[in-house]
C-alpha positions as CSV (number, residue, x, y, z in Angstrom):
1,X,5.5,25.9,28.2
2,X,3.1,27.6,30.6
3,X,2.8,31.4,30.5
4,X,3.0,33.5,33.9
5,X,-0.2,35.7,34.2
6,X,0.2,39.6,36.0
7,X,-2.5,39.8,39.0
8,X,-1.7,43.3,40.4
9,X,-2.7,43.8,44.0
10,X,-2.5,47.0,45.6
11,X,1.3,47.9,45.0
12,X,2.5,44.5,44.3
13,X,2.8,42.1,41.4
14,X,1.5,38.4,41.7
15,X,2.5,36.0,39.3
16,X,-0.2,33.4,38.2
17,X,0.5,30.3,36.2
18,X,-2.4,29.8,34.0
19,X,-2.7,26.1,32.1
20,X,-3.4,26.3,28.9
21,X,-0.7,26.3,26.0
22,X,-0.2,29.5,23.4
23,X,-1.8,29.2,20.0
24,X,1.9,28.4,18.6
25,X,2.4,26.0,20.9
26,X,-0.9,24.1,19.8
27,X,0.4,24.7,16.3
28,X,3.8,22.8,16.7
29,X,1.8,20.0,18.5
30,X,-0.1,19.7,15.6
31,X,2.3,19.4,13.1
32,X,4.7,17.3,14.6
33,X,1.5,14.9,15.2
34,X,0.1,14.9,11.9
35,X,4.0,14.3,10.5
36,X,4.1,11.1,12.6
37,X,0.9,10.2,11.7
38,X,2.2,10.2,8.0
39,X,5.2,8.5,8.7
40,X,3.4,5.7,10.9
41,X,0.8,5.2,8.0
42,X,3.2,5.1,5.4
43,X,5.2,2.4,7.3
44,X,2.1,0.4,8.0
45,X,1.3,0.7,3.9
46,X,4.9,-0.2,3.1
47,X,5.0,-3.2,5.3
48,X,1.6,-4.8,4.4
49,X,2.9,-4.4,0.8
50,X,6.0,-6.2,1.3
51,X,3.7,-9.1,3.2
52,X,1.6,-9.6,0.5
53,X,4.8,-10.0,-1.9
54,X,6.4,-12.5,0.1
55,X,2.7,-14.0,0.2
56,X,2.8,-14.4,-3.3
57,X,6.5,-15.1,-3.6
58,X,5.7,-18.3,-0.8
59,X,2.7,-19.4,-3.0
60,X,5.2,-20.0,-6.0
61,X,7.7,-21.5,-4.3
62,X,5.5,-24.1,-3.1
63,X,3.8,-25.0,-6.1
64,X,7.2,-25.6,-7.6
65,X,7.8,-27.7,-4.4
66,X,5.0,-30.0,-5.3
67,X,5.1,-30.1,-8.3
68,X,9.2,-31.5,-7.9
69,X,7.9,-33.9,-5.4
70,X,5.1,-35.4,-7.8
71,X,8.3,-35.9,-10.5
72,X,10.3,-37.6,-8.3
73,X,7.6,-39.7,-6.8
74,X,6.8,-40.7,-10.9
75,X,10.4,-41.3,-11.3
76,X,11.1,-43.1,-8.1
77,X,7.9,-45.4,-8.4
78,X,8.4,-48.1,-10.5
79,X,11.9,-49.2,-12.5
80,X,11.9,-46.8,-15.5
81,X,13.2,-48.0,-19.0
82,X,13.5,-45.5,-21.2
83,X,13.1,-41.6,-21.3
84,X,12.3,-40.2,-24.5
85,X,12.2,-36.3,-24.9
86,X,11.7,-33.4,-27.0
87,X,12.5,-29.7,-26.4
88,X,8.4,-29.6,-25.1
89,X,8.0,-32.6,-23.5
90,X,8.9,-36.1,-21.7
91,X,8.1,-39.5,-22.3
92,X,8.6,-42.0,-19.2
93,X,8.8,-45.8,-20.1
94,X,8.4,-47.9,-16.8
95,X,7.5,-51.4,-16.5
96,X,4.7,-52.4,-13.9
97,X,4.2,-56.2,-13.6
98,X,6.2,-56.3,-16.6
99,X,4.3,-54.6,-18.4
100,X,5.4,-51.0,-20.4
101,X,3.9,-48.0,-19.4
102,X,4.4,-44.4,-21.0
103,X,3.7,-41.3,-18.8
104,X,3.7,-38.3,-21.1
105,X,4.7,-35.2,-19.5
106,X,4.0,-31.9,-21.4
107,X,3.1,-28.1,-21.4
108,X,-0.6,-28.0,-22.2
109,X,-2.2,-24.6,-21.9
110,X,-0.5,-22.8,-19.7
111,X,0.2,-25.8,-17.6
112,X,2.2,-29.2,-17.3
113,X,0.3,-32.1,-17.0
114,X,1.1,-35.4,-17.2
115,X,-0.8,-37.9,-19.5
116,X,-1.4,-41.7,-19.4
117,X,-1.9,-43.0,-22.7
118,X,-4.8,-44.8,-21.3
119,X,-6.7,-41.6,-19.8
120,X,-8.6,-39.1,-21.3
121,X,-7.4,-36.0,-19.4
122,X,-4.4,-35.6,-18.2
123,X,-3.4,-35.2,-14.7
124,X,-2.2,-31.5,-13.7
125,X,0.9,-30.9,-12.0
126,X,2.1,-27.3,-12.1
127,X,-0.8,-24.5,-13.4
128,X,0.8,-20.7,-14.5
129,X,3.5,-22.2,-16.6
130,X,4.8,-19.9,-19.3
131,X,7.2,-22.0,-20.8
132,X,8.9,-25.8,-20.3
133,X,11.7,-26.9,-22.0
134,X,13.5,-30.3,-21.8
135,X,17.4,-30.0,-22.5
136,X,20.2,-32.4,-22.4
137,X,23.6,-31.8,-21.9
138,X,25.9,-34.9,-22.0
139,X,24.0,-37.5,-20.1
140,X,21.7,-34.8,-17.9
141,X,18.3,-34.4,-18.7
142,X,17.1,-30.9,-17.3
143,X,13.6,-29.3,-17.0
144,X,13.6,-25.5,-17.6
145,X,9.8,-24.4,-16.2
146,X,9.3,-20.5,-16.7
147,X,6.2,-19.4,-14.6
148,X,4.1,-16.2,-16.0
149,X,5.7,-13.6,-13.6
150,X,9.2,-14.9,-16.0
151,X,10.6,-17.0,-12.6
152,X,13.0,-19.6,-14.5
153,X,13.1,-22.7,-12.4
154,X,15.9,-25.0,-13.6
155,X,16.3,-29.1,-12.3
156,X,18.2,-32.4,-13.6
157,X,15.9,-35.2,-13.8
């Protein structure tokens, strides 16, 4: 790495060491620095991508979350009668104090909501919904929710 310098005396030769690096040296230095720089910062880029995917990925999966525990805390409160259903929505007959009450459960603008018949506006339980589908197979009742990124989230009921 260092260079030897000549210092001639008289009649003999003295070898120096001078410190200071060649201009090639310098060079290489600089490159393989600027190509680890590159590779770091790419990395870095990469990973902060990926984080805010998962980010994202997490935020769906616990709306989903939610929104299953609000159903089963709808169909687990009171003794249910009768469900009625359609391809694009569900109709839950409970009785309260014997009394009959119908929660209405539907895909309303992009999101699922479920209605009292005695309320004005309904009460939102999942937002970003592309799609909800009731379907019954044999004596099953599943809820097919598609979200907009096209995430198919499939339950029994």
């Amino acid at each position: 790495m260092f260079r030897k310098k000549r210092i001639y005396f008289d009649k003999s030769v003295v070898y120096k060491k001078t410190n200071g690096f060649t201009i090639i040296e310098s060079i290489v230095y600089i490159f393989f620095t600027t190509i680890i720089f590159f590779i770091s910062t790419n990395l870095i880029i990469d990973s902060y991508k990926l984080y805010i995917q998962n980010q994202e990925i997490s935020r769906v999966c616990n709306k989903m979350q939610n929104f299953y525990i609000n159903l089963d805390s709808i169909l687990k409160k009171d003794i249910i009668r009768d469900i009625e259903f359609d391809e694009t929505y569900l109709m839950i007959y409970r009785d309260k104090d014997n009394v009959l009450i119908s929660k209405n459960i539907k895909n309303d603008k992009e999101s699922l909501g479920a209605k009292y018949p005695d309320r004005i506006s309904p009460n939102i339980l999942l937002k970003e919904v592309k799609d909800f589908k009731v379907i019954q197979k044999e004596k099953l009742i599943y809820l097919k929710i598609i979200d907009k990124s096209g995430k198919v989230f499939v339950r029994c009921i």
